[in-house]
C-alpha positions in Angstrom: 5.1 -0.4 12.6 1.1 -0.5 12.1 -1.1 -2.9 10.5 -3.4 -1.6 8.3 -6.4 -3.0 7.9 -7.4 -2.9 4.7 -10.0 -5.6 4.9 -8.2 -8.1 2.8 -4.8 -8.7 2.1 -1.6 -7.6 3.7 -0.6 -3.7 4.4 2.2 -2.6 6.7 3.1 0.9 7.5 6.4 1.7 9.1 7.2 5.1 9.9 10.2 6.4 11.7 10.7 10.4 12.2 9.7 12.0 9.0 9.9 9.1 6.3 7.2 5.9 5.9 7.5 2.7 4.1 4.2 0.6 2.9 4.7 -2.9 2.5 1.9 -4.4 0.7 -1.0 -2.7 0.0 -3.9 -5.7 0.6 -7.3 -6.1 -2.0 -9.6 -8.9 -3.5 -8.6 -11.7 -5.2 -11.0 -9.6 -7.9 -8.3 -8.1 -10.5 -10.7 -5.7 -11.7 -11.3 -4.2 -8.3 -8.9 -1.5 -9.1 -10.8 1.2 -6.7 -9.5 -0.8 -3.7 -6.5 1.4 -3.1 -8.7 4.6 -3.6 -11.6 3.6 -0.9 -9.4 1.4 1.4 -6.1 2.0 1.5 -5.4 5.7 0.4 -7.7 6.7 3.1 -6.1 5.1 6.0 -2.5 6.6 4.4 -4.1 10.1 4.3 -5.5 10.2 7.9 -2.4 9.0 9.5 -0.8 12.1 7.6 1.3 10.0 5.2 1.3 12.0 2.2 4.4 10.8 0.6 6.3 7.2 0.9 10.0 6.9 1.1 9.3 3.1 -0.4 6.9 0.9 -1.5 7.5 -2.7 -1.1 5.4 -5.9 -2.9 6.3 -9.0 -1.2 5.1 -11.2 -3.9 2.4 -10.2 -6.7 -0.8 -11.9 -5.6 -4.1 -9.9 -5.9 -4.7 -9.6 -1.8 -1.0 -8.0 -1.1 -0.7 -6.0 -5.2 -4.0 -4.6 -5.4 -4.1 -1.4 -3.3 -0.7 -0.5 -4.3 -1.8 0.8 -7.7 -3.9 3.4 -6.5 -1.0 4.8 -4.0 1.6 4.7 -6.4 -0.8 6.8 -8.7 -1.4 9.3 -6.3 1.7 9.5 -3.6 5.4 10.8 -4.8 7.0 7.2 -3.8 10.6 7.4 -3.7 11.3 3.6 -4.7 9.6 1.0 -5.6 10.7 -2.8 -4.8 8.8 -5.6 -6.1 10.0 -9.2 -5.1 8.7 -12.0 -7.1 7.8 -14.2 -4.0 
């Protein structure tokens, strides 16, 4: 398991043999800062060589855990997605 730091927020990578699971996926408390995911997040996914998530979890749907997430699911093939309501 790895941290990511993704400046603010919450992002956890796990990765075990070939599959990877991102829980949370950090950014601002900003809603409109929908580019998180593509200039903080995305980036750290890609140089770790994670170009593809067996899951995606949101703990809860705050801004700082939510954000980055839209950007991966956009531009990973994510095999599930599990969104708890917190």
């Amino acid at each position: 398991m790895e941290a990511l730091d993704v400046g603010q927020g919450d992002s956890l990578l796990l990765r075990w043999n070939e599959h990877a699971l991102l829980v949370d996926g950090g950014g601002p408390f900003d809603q409109e800062a929908r580019d998180f995911g593509r200039t903080r997040l995305l980036p750290k996914l890609l140089d770790r060589g994670v170009t593809r998530l067996d899951a995606v979890v949101l703990t809860h749907p705050h801004p700082d855990h939510a954000l980055g997430l839209f950007t991966v699911v956009e531009e990973l093939p994510v095999g599930r997605l599990w969104l708890f309501a917190g």
